[in-house]
C-alpha positions in Angstrom: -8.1 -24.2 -9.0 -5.8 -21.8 -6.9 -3.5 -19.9 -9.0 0.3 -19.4 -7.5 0.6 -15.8 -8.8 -0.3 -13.6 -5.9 -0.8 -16.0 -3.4 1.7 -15.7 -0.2 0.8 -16.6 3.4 -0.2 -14.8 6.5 1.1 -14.9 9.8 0.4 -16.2 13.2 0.3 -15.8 16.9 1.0 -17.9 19.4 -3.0 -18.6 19.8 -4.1 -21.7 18.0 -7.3 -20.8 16.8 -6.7 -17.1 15.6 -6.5 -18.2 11.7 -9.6 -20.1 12.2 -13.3 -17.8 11.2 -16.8 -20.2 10.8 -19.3 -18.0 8.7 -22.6 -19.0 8.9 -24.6 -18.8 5.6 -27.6 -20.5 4.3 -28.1 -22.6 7.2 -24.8 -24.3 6.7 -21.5 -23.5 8.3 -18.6 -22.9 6.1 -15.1 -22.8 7.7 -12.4 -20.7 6.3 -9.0 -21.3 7.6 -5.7 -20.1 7.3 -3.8 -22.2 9.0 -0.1 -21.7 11.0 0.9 -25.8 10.3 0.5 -28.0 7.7 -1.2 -31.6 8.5 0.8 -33.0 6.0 4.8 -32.6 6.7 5.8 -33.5 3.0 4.0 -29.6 1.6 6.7 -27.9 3.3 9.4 -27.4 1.0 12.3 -25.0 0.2 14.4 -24.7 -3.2 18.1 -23.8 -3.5 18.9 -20.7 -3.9 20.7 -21.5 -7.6 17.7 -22.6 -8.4 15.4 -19.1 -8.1 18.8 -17.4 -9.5 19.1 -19.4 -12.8 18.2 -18.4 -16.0 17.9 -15.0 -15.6 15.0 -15.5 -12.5 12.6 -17.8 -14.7 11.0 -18.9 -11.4 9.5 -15.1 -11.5 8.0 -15.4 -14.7 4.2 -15.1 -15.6 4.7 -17.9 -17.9 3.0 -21.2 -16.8 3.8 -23.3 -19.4 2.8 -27.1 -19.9 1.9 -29.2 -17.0 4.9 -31.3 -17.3 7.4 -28.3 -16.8 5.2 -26.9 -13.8 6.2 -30.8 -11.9 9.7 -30.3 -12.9 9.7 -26.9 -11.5 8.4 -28.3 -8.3 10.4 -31.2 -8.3 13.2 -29.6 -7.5 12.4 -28.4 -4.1 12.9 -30.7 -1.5 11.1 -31.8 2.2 12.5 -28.7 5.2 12.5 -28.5 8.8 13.3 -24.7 8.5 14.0 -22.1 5.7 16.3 -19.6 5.3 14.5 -16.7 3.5 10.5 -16.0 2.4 10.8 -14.0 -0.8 7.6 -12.0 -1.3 7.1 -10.2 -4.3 4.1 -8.9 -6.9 4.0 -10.6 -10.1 3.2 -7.4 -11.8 7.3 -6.6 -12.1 9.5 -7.5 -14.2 11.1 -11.0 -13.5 14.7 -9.3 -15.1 14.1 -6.9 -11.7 13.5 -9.4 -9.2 16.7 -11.6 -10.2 18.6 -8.6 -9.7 18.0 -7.9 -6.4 18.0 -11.3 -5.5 22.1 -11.7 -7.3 23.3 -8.4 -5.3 21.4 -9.7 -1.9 23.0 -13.6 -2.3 26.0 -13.4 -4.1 27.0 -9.2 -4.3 29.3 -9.5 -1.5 31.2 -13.0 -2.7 31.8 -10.8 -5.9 33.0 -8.1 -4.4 35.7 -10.1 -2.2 36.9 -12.4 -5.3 37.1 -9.7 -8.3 39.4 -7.4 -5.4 41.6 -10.6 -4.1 42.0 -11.4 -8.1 43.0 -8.2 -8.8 45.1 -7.7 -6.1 46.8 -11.1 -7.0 47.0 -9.9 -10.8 48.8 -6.7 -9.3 51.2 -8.3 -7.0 52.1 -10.9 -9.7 52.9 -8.6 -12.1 54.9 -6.5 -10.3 56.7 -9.6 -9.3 57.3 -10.2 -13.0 58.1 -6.5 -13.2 61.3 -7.4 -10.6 61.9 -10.6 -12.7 62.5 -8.3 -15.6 59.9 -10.2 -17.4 57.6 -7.0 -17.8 57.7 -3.4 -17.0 54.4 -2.1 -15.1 55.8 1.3 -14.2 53.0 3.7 -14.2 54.3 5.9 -17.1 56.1 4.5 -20.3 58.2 7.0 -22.8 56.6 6.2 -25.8 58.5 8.8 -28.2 58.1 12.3 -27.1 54.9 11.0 -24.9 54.1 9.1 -21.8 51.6 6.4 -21.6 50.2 4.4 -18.9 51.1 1.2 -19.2 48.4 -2.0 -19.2 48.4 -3.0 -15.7 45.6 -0.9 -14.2 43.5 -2.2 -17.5 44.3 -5.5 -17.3 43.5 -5.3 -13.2 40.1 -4.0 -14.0 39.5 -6.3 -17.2 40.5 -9.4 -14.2 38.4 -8.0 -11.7 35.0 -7.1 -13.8 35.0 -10.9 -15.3 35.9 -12.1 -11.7 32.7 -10.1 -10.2 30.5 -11.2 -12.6 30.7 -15.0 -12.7 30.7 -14.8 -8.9 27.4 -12.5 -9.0 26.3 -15.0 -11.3 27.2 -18.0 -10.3 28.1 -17.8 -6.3 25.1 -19.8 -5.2 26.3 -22.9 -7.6 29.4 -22.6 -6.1 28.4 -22.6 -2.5 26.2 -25.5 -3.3 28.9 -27.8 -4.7 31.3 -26.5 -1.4 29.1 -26.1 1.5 25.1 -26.7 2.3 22.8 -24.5 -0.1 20.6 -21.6 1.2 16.9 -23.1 1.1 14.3 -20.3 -0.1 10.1 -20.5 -0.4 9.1 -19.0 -3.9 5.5 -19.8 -4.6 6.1 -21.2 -7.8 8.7 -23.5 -7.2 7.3 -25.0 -3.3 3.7 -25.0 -3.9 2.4 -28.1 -6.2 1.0 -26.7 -9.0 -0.4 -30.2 -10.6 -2.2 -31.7 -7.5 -4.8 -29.6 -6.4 -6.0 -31.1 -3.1 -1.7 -30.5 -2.0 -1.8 -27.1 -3.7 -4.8 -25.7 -1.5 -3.3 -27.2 1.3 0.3 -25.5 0.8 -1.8 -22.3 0.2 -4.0 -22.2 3.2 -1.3 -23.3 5.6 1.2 -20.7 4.3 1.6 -19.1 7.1 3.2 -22.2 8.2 6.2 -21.4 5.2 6.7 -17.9 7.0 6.7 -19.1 10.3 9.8 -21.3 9.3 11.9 -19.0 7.5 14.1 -16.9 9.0 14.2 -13.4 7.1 11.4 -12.3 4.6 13.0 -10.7 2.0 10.7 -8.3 0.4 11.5 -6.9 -3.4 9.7 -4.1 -3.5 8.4 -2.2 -6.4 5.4 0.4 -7.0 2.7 -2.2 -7.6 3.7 -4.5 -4.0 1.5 -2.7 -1.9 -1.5 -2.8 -4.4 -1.8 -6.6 -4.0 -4.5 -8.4 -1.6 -2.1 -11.1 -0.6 1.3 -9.3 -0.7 0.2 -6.4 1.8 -1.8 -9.0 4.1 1.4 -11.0 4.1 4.0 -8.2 4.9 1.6 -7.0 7.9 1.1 -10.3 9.2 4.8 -10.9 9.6 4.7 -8.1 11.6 2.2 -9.6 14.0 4.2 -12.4 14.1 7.5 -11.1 14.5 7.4 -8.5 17.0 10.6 -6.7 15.8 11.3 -6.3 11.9 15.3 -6.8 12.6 13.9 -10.4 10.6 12.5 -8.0 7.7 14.8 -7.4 4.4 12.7 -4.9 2.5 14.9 -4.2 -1.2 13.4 -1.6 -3.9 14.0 -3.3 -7.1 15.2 0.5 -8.4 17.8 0.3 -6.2 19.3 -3.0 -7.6 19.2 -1.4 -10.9 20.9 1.2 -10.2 23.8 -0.6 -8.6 24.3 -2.5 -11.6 24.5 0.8 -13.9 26.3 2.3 -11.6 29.3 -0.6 -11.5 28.9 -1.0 -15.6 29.2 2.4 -15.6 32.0 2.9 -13.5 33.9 0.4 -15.2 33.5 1.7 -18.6 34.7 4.9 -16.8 38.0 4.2 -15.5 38.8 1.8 -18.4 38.0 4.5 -20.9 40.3 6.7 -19.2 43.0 4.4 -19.1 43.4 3.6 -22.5 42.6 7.5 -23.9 46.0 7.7 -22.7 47.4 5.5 -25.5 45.8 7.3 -27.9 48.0 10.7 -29.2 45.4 12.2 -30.8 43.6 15.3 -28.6 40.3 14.7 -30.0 39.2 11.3 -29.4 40.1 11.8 -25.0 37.1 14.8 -25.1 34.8 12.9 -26.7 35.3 9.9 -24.5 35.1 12.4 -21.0 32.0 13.9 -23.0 30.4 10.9 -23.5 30.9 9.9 -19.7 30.1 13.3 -18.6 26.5 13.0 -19.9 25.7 9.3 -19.0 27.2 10.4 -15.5 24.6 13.7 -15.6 21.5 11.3 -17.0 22.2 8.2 -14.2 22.0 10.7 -11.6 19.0 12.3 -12.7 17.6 8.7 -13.2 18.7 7.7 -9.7 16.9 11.3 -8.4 13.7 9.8 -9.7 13.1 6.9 -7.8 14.8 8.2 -4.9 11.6 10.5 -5.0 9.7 7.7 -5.7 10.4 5.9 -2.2 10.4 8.9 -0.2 7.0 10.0 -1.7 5.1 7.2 -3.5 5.4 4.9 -0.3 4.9 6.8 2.4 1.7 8.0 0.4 0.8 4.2 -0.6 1.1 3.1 3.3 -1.0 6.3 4.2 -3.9 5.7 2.3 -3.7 2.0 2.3 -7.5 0.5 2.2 -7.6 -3.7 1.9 -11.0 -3.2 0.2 -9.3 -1.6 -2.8 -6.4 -4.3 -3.1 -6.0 -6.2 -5.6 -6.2 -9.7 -6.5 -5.6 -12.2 -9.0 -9.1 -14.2 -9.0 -11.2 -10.9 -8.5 -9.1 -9.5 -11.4 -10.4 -12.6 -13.2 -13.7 -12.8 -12.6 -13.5 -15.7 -10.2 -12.0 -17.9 -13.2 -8.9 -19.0 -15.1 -8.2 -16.9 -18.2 -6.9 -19.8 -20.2 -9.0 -22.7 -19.2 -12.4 -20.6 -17.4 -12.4 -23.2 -15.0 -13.3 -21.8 -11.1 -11.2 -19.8 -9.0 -11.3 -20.2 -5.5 -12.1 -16.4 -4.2 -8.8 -15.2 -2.0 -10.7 -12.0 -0.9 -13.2 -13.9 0.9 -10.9 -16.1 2.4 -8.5 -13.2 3.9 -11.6 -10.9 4.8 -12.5 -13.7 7.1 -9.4 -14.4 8.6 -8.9 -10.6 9.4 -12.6 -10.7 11.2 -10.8 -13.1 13.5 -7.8 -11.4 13.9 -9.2 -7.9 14.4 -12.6 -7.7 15.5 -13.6 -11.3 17.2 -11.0 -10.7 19.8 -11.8 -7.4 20.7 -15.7 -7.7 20.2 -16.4 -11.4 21.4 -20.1 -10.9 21.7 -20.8 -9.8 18.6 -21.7 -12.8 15.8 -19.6 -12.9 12.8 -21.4 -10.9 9.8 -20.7 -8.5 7.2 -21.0 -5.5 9.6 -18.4 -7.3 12.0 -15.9 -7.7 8.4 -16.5 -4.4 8.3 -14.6 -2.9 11.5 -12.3 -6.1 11.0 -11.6 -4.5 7.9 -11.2 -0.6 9.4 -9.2 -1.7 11.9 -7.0 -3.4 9.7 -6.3 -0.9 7.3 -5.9 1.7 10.8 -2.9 -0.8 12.2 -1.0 -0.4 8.2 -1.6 3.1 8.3 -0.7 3.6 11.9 2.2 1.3 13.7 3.0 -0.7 10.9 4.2 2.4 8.7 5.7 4.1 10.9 8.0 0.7 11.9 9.2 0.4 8.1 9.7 3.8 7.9 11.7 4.0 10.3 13.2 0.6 9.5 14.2 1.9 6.4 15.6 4.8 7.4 16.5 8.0 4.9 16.7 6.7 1.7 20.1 5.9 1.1 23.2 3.4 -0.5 24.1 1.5 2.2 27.8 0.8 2.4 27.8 -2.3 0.9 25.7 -1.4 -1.5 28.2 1.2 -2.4 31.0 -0.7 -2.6 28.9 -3.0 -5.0 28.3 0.1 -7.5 32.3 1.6 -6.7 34.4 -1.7 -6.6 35.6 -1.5 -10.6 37.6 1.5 -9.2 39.0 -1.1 -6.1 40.3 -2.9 -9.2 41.8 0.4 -10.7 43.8 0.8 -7.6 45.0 -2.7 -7.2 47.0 -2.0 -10.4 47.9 1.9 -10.1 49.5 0.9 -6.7 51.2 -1.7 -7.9 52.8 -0.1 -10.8 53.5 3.3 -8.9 55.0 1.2 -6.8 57.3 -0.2 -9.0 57.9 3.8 -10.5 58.7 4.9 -7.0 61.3 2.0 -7.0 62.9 2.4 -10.4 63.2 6.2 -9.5 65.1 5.6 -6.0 67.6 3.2 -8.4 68.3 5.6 -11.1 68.1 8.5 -9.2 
C-alpha cells in the first residue's frame, strides 16, 4: 500500500528513458520507474479549485477517514488534458495554514476589487441620499457642544469587510457557477486511494501531473524542505522547467500575517471611528492603547519569521543532504501505522531514479551499484546546494510584501476612504452653500 501523504512527483526531460533505473539484485532484475506519462489516460485528474478551498482546506488534513469518504473525495476530480496549478506541500503543517495561502493566492484579489467597488457604491449612494435630503453624511455632526463623525465611513468599512470576506471565501464557487473552474492536482483528492494497482500507477507516473500543470505552487513552511518527496519534487521541476517564472513559492507565515494584518486594520480604523461618539475621555485611550500594543506585538511577530526566511532557508538549502530527508514509510518502518500492512519503500525508489538522472549519464561505463547511488546522491545534493538555491533565492528576492499582498493586509482603510471622501465631500459642499 502507497500512502498519499508525502508522495508528489518528479520531473522530466525530454529523454524518454531518464526516469527509468534496472538494479540488479539476487540474480533477478528489478525495475524501478518513475515515469513522465501515464499508460492509462483515465489516472490523470484535476479537482476544482472550490473543492481544495472548502471547509476550511479538509483536503489538507491528516485524517484518512473510512474508505467510503476517501472514494468520495476522489470522486470528485474529473479526467484532464492539462492543469492549471501543482500544489506541493508537507503534511507536517497545519491544514488551517495551507487553506490560507491558497484563499489569498485564488480569490485575495477578487476580494479586494468587490469589498472597494461595494464600498465605493455604498459611498456614492449615500451621498446621493445625502442630496435627496434623505440623510446627512457630512463628516462632522454638532451633537450638543461636540462634534461627531457621522456613520458613513463605519458603515463603508462594515460593507466592505463582509464584502471581502465572502469573496475570499467563496470566489472560486462563484467563478465556477459563471465561468470554467481552475483545475488543481492535490494528492489526496487525484490520486485513488481505494484501488491500489491505479494508486501506484498515479504515484509512479507523477511526474506526468507536473508535466501538465502550468505553475507549481509551493506553500512553504519550515518542515517542506525536510521531506524526501517534497524537495526531490521542487528540484525536479527545475530540471524540467528551465526558468522558474512557472514557480509560485508562498511562506505559509506570510498568509498569516496578511490576514492579522487586514483583521487588525479593520478593528483599527473602526475603533477609531466610533471613539468619536463616545464623550467620555477615557474610554478613546484605552482603545488607541489597546491598538498601540497589538500594533507593537504584530510587528514583532512579523520580525520573526521574516528572520525565519532570510536565515532558516538559505541555511536549510545550504546544508541540504537527500540521505537525511525524510519520509513517510521510513518514518514507519516500512508499514502502515493503523493497519501494519507493507509499505512500499519511496527512498529506494527516488535513490534510483537519481542514479539515472545524475550519475548514469555522466558515468555510462560504470554498472549501477550502491557506490554509483552514492555520487548520484553527492551530486544531487551539490546541484540543491549550488544552482538550484541560488535560482530561488534570487527568485524570491528580499523578503518582502509584495504590492498586492499589501493591498490585501491595507484595503479595510480603502474602505475608510470610500466613505470619508464621500462625506467630506458633501461638508465641502454644504460649506460653499452656507458660507
Amino acid at each position: 500500500m502507497l500512502n498519499f501523504q508525502g508522495h508528489n512527483q518528479d520531473a522530466d526531460t525530454n529523454e524518454a528513458p531518464l526516469w527509468s533505473m534496472e538494479i540488479e539484485a539476487a540474480n533477478s532484475t528489478v525495475v524501478k520507474r518513475l515515469s513522465c506519462s501515464l499508460k492509462d489516460a483515465s489516472l490523470l485528474r484535476g479537482v476544482p479549485a472550490s473543492v481544495v478551498l472548502s471547509k476550511c482546506g479538509r483536503a489538507f488534513s491528516t485524517h484518512r477517514g473510512p474508505i467510503g469518504a476517501a472514494q468520495q473525495d476522489y470522486q470528485k476530480s474529473c479526467m484532464l488534458e492539462s492543469l492549471d496549478e501543482f500544489i506541493s506541500h508537507d503534511w507536517r503543517t497545519s491544514r488551517l495554514h495551507k487553506v490560507t495561502v491558497l484563499l489569498l493566492l485564488y480569490n485575495g484579489n477578487a476580494a479586494v476589487i468587490a469589498s472597494f467597488l461595494t464600498a465605493a457604491s455604498v459611498a456614492a449612494g449615500t451621498a446621493i441620499l445625502d442630496r435627496m435630503n434623505v440623510v446627512t453624511v457630512s463628516v462632522l455632526v454638532k451633537a450638543g457642544t461636540n462634534y461627531r463623525w457621522t456613520p458613513t465611513i463605519i458603515n463603508c468599512s462594515v460593507v466592505g469587510f463582509v464584502t471581502f470576506w465572502v469573496f475570499l471565501l467563496f470566489w472560486q464557487n462563484i467563478r465556477e457557477a459563471l465561468w470554467s473552474p481552475l483545475f488543481l492536482f492535490v494528492d489526496k483528492l487525484c490520486v485513488d486511494q481505494v484501488d491500489e494497482g491505479r494508486k501506484a500507477a498515479a504515484i509512479r507516473g507523477l511526474a506526468a501531473f507536473l508535466k501538465s500543470s502550468r505553475h507549481l505552487v509551493v506553500c512553504w513552511t519550515p518542515f517542506y524542505f525536510t521531506r524526501l518527496w517534497t524537495m526531490y519534487e521542487l528540484a525536479s521541476w527545475r530540471h524540467l522547467t528551465p526558468s522558474m517564472d512557472n514557480l509560485i513559492f508562498e511562506p505559509t507565515w506570510k498568509a498569516v500575517a496578511i490576514i492579522i494584518l487586514n483583521i487588525w486594520t479593520f478593528a483599527s480604523v473602526l475603533t477609531l471611528d466610533m471613539v468619536t461618539w463616545i464623550e467620555s475621555h477615557f474610554f478613546p485611550w484605552c482603545f488607541e492603547g489597546v491598538l498601540w500594543i497589538t500594533t507593537i506585538g504584530i510587528s514583532f511577530a512579523i520580525q520573526h519569521h521574516v528572520k525565519e526566511v532570510t536565515i532558516l532557508l538559505p541555511q536549510q538549502l545550504a546544508s541540504f543532504s537527500m540521505s537525511k530527508a525524510q519520509c513517510f514509510c521510513c518514518s514507519n518502518n516500512h508499514l502502515v501505522p493503523q493497519t501494519g500492512q507493507h509499505i512500499e519503500c519511496d527512498r529506494e525508489l527516488i535513490y534510483h531514479t537519481l542514479t539515472h538522472r545524475f550519475a548514469s549519464r555522466c558515468r555510462p561505463y560504470l554498472p549501477p551499484s550502491r557506490e554509483l547511488q552514492k555520487i548520484a546522491l553527492l551530486e544531487f545534493d551539490e546541484f540543491v546546494r549550488g544552482r538550484f538555491a541560488a535560482d530561488l533565492i534570487q527568485k524570491l528576492g528580499a523578503v518582502r510584501f509584495r504590492y498586492r499582498e499589501v493591498m490585501l493586509a491595507l484595503v479595510p482603510g480603502v474602505w475608510a476612504l470610500c466613505g470619508f471622501f464621500s462625506s467630506a465631500g458633501e461638508s465641502l459642499c454644504h460649506c460653499l452653500v452656507c458660507g
